[in-house]
C-alpha positions as CSV (number, residue, x, y, z in Angstrom):
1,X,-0.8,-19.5,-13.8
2,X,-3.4,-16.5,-14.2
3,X,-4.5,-16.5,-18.0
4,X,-6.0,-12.7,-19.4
5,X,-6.5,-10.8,-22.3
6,X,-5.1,-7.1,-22.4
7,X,-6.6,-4.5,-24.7
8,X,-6.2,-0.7,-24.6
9,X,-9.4,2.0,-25.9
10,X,-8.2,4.8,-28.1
11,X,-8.5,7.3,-24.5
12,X,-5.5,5.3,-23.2
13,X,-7.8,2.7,-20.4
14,X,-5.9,-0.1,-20.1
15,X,-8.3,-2.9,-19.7
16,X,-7.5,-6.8,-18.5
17,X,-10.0,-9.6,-18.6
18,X,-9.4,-13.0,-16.6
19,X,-12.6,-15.1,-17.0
20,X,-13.3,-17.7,-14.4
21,X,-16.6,-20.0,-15.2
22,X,-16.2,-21.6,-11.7
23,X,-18.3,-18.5,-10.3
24,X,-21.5,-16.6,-11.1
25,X,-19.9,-13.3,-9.8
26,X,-17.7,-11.0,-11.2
27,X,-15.6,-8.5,-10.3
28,X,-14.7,-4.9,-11.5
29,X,-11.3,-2.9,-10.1
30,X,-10.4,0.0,-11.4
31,X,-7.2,1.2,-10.1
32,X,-5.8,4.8,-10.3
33,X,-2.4,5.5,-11.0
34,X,-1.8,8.4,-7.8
35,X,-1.2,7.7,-4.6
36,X,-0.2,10.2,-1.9
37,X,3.8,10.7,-3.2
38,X,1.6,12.6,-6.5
39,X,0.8,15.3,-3.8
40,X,1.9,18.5,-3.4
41,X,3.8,18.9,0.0
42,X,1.5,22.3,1.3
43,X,-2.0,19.8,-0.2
44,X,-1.4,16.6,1.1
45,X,-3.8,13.9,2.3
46,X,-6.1,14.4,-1.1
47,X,-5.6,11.1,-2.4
48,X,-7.3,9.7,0.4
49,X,-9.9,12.2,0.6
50,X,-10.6,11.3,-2.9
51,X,-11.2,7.7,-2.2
52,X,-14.2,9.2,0.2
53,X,-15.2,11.9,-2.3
54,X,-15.8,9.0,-4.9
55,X,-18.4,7.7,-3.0
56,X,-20.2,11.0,-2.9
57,X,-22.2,10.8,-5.9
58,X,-21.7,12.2,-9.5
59,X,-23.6,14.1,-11.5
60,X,-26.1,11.1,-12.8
61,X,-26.1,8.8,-9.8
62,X,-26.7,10.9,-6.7
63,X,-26.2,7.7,-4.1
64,X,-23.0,5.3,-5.6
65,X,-24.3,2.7,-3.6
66,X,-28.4,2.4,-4.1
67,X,-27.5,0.8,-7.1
68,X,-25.2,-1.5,-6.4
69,X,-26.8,-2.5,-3.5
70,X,-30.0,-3.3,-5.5
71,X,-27.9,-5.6,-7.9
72,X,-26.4,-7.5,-5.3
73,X,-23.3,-5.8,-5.4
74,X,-20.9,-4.4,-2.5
75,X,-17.9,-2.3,-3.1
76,X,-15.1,-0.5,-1.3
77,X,-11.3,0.8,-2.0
78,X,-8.6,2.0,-0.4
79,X,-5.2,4.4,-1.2
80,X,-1.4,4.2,-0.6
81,X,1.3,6.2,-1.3
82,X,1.5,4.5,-4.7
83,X,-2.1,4.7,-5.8
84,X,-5.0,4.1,-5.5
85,X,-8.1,1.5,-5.8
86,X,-11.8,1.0,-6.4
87,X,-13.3,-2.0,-6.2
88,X,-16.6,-4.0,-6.7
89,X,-18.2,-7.5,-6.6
90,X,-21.2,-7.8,-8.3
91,X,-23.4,-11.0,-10.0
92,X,-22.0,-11.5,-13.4
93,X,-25.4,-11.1,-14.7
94,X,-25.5,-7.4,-13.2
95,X,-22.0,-6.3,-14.7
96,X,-23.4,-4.0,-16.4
97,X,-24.2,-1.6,-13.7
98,X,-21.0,-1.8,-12.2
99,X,-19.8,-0.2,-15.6
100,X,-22.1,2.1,-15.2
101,X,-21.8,3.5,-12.1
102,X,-17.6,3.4,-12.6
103,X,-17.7,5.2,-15.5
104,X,-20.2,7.9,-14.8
105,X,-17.8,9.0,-11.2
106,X,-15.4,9.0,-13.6
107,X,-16.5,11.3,-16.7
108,X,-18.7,13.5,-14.2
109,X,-17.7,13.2,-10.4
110,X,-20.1,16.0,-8.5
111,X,-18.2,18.4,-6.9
112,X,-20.7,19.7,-4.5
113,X,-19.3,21.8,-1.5
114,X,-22.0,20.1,0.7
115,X,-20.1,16.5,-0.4
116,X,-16.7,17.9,0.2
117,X,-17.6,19.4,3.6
118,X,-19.2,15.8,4.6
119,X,-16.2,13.5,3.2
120,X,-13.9,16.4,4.5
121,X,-15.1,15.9,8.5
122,X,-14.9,12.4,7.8
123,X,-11.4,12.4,6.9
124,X,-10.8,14.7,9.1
125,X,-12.1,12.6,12.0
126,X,-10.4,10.0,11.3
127,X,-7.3,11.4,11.2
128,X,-7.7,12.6,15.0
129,X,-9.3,9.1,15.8
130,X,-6.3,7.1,14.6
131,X,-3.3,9.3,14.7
132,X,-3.9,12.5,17.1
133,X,-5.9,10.8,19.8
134,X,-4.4,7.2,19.4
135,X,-1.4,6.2,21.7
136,X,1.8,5.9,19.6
137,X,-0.6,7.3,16.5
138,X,1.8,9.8,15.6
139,X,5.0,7.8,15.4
140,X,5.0,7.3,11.9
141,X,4.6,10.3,11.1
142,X,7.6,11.0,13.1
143,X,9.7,8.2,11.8
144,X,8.8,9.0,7.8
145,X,10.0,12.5,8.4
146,X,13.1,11.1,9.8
147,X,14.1,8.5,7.7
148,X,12.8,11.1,4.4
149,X,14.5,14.4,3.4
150,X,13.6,14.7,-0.1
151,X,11.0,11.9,-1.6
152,X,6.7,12.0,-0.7
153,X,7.3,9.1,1.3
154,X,7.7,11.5,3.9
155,X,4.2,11.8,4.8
156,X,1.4,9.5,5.1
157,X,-1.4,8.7,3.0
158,X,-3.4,10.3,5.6
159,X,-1.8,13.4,4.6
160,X,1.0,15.6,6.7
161,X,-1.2,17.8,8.3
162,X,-4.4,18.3,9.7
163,X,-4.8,21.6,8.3
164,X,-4.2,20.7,4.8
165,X,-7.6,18.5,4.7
166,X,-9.3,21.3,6.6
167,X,-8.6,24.2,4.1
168,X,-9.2,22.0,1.0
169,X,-11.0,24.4,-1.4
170,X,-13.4,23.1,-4.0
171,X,-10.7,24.3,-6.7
172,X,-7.9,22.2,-5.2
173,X,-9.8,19.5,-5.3
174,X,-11.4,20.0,-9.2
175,X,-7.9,20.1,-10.3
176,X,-6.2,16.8,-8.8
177,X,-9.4,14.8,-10.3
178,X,-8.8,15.9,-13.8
179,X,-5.2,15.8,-13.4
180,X,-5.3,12.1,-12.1
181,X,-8.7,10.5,-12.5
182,X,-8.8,10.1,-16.6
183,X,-8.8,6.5,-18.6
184,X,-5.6,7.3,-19.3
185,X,-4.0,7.4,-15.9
186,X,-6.3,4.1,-14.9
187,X,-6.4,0.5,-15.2
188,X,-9.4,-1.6,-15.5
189,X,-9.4,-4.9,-14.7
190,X,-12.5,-7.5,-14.4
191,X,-12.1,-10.8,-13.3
192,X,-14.9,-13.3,-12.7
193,X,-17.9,-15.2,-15.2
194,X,-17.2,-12.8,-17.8
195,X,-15.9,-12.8,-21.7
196,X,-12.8,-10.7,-23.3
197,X,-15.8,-9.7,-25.9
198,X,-18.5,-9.1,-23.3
199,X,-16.2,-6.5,-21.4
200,X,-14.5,-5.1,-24.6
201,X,-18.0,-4.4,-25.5
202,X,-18.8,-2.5,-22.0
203,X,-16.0,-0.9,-22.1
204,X,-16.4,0.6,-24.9
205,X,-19.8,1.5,-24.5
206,X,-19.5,3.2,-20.9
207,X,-15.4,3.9,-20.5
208,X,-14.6,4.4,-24.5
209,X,-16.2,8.3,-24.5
210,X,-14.4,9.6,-22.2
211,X,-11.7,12.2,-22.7
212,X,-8.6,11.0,-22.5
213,X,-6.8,13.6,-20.2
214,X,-3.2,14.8,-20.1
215,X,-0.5,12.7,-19.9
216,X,0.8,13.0,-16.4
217,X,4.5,12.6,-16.1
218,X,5.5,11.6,-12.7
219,X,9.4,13.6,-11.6
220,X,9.4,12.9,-8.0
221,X,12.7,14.2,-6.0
222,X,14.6,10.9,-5.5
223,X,16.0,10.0,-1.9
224,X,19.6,10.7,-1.4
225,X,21.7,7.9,0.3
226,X,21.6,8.3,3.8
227,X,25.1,8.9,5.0
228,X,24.7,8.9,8.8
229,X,22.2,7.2,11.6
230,X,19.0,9.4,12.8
231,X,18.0,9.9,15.7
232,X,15.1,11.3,17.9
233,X,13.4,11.1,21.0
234,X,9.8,11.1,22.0
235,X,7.6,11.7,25.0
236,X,3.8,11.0,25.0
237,X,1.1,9.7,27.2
238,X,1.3,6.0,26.3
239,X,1.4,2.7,28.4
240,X,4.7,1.2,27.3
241,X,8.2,2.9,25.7
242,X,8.7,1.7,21.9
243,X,11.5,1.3,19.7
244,X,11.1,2.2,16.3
245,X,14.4,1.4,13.6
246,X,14.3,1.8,10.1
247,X,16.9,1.2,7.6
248,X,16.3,2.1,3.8
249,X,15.6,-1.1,0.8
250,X,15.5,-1.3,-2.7
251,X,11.9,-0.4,-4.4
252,X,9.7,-3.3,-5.5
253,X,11.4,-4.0,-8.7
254,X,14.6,-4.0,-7.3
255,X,16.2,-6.9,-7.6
256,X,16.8,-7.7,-3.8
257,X,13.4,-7.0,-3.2
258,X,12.3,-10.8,-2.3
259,X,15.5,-11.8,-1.0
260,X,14.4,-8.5,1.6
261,X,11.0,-9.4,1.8
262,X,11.4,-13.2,2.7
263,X,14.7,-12.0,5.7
264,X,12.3,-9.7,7.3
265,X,9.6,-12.6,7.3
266,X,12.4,-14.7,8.6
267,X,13.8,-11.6,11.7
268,X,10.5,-10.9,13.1
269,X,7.0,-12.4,11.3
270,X,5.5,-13.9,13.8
271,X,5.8,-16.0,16.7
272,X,8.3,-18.8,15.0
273,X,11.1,-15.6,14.0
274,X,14.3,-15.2,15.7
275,X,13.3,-11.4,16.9
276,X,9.9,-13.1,18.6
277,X,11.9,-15.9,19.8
278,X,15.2,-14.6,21.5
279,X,14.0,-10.8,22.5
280,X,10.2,-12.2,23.7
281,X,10.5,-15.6,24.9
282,X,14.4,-16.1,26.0
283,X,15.4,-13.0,27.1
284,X,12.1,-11.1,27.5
285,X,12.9,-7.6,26.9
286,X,9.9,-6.8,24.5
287,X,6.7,-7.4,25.2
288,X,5.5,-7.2,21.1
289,X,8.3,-6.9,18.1
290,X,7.9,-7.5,14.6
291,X,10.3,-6.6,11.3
292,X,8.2,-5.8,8.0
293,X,8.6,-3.5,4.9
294,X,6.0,-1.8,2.8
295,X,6.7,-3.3,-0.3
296,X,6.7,0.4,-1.8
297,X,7.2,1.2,-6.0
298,X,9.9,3.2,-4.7
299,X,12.2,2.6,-2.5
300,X,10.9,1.9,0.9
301,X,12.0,0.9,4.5
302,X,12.4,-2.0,6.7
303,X,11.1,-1.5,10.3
304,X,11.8,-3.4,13.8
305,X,9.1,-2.0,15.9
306,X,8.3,-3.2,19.6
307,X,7.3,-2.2,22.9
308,X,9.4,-2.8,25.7
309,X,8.5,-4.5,29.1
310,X,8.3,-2.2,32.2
311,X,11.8,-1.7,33.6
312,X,13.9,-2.5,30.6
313,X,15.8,0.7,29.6
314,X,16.0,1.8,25.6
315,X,19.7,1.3,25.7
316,X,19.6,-2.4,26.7
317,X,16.8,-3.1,24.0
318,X,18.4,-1.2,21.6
319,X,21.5,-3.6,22.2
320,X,19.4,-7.1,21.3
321,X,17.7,-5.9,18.7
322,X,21.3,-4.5,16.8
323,X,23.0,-7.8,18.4
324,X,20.4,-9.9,16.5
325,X,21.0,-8.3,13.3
326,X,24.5,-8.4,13.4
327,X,23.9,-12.0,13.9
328,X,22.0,-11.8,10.4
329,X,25.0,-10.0,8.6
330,X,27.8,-12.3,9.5
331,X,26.2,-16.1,9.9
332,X,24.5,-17.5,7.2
333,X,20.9,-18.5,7.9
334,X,20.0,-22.5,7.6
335,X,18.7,-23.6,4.3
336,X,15.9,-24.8,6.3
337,X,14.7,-21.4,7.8
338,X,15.1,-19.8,4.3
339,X,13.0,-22.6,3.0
340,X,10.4,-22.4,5.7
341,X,9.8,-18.8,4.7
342,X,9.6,-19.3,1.1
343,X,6.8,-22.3,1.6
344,X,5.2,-20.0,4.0
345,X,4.9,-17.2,1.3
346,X,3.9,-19.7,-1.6
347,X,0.7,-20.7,0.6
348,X,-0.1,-17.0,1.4
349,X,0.5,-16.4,-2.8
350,X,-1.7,-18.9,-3.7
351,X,-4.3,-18.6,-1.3
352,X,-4.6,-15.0,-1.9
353,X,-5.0,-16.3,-6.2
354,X,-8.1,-18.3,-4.9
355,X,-10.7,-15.3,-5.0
356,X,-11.0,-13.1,-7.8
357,X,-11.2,-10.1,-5.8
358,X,-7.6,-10.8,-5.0
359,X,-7.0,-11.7,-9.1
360,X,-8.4,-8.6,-10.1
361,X,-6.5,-6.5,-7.2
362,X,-2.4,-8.4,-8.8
363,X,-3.6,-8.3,-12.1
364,X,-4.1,-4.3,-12.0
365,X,-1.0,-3.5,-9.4
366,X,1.4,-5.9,-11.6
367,X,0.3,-4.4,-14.5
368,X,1.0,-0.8,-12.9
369,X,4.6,-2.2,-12.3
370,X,5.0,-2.5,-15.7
371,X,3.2,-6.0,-16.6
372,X,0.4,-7.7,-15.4
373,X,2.3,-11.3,-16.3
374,X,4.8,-10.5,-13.4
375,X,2.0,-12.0,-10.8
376,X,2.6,-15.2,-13.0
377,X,6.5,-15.0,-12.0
378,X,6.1,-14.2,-8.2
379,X,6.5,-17.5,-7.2
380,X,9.2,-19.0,-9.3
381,X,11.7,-15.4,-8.0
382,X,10.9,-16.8,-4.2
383,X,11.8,-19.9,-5.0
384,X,15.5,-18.2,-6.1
385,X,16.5,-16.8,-3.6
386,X,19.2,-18.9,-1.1
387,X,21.1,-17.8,2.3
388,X,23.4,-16.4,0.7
389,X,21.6,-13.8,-1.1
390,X,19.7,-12.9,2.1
391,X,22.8,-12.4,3.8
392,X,24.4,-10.1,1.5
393,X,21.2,-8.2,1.3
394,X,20.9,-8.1,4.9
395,X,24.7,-6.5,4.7
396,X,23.5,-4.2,2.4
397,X,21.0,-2.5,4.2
398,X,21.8,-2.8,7.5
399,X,24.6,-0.5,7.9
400,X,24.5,2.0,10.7
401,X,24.9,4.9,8.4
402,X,21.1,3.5,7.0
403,X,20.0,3.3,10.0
404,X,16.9,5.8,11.4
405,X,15.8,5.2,15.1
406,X,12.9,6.6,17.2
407,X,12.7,6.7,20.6
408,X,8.9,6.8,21.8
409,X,9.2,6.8,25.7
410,X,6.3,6.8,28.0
411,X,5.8,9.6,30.4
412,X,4.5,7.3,33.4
């Protein structure tokens, strides 16, 4: 159980406190409520240019990191499609810079043109580097266009385009940071050798004068049901043909999600699942396969990705991977394999608790769920869920009709 104050300043900053004696660091997370769904489809990709443009200096602190650095601190962060994160571990005796230096890129960001052009190659670079120039880089963008008509999902945090990080103008990017970056659209949480009076105290004094901002009132277009299968074909310079399937699950409150996320631990996570097993080692017809979801807010997918051995044809692996599933849908697992799979995720839960990094990182995205005590209730919903929950889930979304499948073939 993860005990921690809550408190709110009068500009709307949620702020939660966990204090843990047992360390002489601390850490301080400050979590932004937009991702890249808050994008607007012809400006995508800002999100994530933001979490470089944050870096960049504002108007009182040229360099983010020279101070840090020089109080023993280190810091990163990193965006979804949900929202996005800042993060940094400092010495508690040096917390108050890290309030510092959050709150100033937060009141007073520097929009310079000469920042923007630098995080803007950056991003830029990397978006050639992993998903222009990379073999089988551009299948998900591929596959989220598929398997999306309507919702944000449809594009990557990367962005959709190229082009769209490339003719960012300083304007653009003014407007999405005062739209999104405000105490009132954020979640501070600190975690570490620290007091609920200490940090109410900080917080006040370095988050507490900033202006509020507008209240932003997220009215995404919701996903229709899918009513038929997707398909499409691929052709690319690449060593090995894939197979990409996706069928559409329930969001991360929904209440199949751990029954969904515990059967696609159970298909393909590693080397001990039935995909890894029958399709790799018995019949050898993939060379690599896995199942996973993203454990999106909003209703996300579950993929079966793998690369096929030279010589097997799409059709035949196509057939063992929907023959396995079927298998899924109409014989109850063992009580055993469901159980080995909930034990598994109770060890990754609590080892992930052990460093309050990870703390600070569930307190802030449970409490952007809706409440920061659901992290204390993880455990007890795995621990719910049977094979017969699993198998109705598993009948639920894989129908055919949910079904989105990408061909990726290799031209060799």
């Amino acid at each position: 159980m993860i005990q921690f104050d809550k408190f709110e300043l009068d500009n709307g900053l949620k702020v939660i406190v966990h204090q843990d004696t047992s360390t002489p660091m601390a850490v301080v997370n400050v979590l932004y409520n937009v991702g890249a769904k808050d994008e607007d489809p012809h400006k995508t990709g800002f999100a994530h240019l933001f979490e470089h443009l944050m870096f960049g200096g504002s108007i009182n602190i040229p360099i983010y990191d020279e101070p840090l650095q020089r109080a023993g601190g280190e810091n990163n962060a990193y965006t979804t499609n949900d929202l996005t994160n800042y993060y940094c571990q400092i010495p508690a005796e040096n917390i108050e810079t890290a309030f510092w230096l959050e709150s100033d890129r937060m009141l007073s960001l520097a929009f310079s043109e000469k920042s923007l052009e630098v995080q803007r190659k950056v991003v830029c670079e990397e978006f050639k580097e992993h998903y222009i120039n990379k073999p089988y880089g551009d299948a998900w963008h591929k596959m989220r266009t598929l398997a999306y008509t309507n919702h944000p999902y449809r594009w990557m945090t990367i962005g959709a385009s190229l082009e769209h990080v490339e003719q960012a103008k300083m304007q653009d990017v003014k407007d999405f940071f005062f739209k999104f970056y405000r105490p009132n659209n954020a979640i501070l949480v600190v975690t570490g050798n620290v007091t609920t009076e200490q940090v109410k105290q900080l917080a006040e004094k370095w988050f507490g004068p900033i202006a509020s901002g507008d209240a932003y009132e997220r009215n995404l277009p919701m996903e229709p049901v899918q009513q038929k299968s997707r398909f499409q074909d691929v052709r690319a310079d690449v060593p090995l043909d894939m197979l990409m399937m996706t069928w559409h699950m329930g969001g991360r409150l929904d209440e199949n999600y751990h029954a969904t996320d515990l059967m696609t631990d159970v298909i393909g996570g590693g080397a001990t699942s039935r995909l890894y097993e029958q399709l790799i080692k018995v019949k050898q017809i993939f060379s690599s396969i896995d199942c996973y979801h993203f454990g999106t807010i909003d209703p996300g997918l579950v993929v079966i990705e793998g690369k096929l051995v030279k010589g097997i044809t799409m059709s035949v692996a196509e057939k063992a991977v929907l023959d396995e599933i079927e298998l899924i849908k109409n014989t109850m697992m063992p009580t055993h394999e469901v159980q080995k799979v909930i034990n598994k995720t109770e060890s990754l839960i609590c080892f992930e608790d052990m460093s309050i990094m990870n703390r600070a990182h569930s307190l802030a995205y449970y409490e952007l769920l809706g409440d920061a005590d659901l992290m204390n209730q993880e455990l007890e919903k795995y621990q719910k869920i049977t094979p017969e929950l699993i198998q109705q889930t598993a009948q639920q979304i894989f129908q055919d009709t949910n079904r989105n499948t990408l061909y990726y073939y290799s031209k060799s």
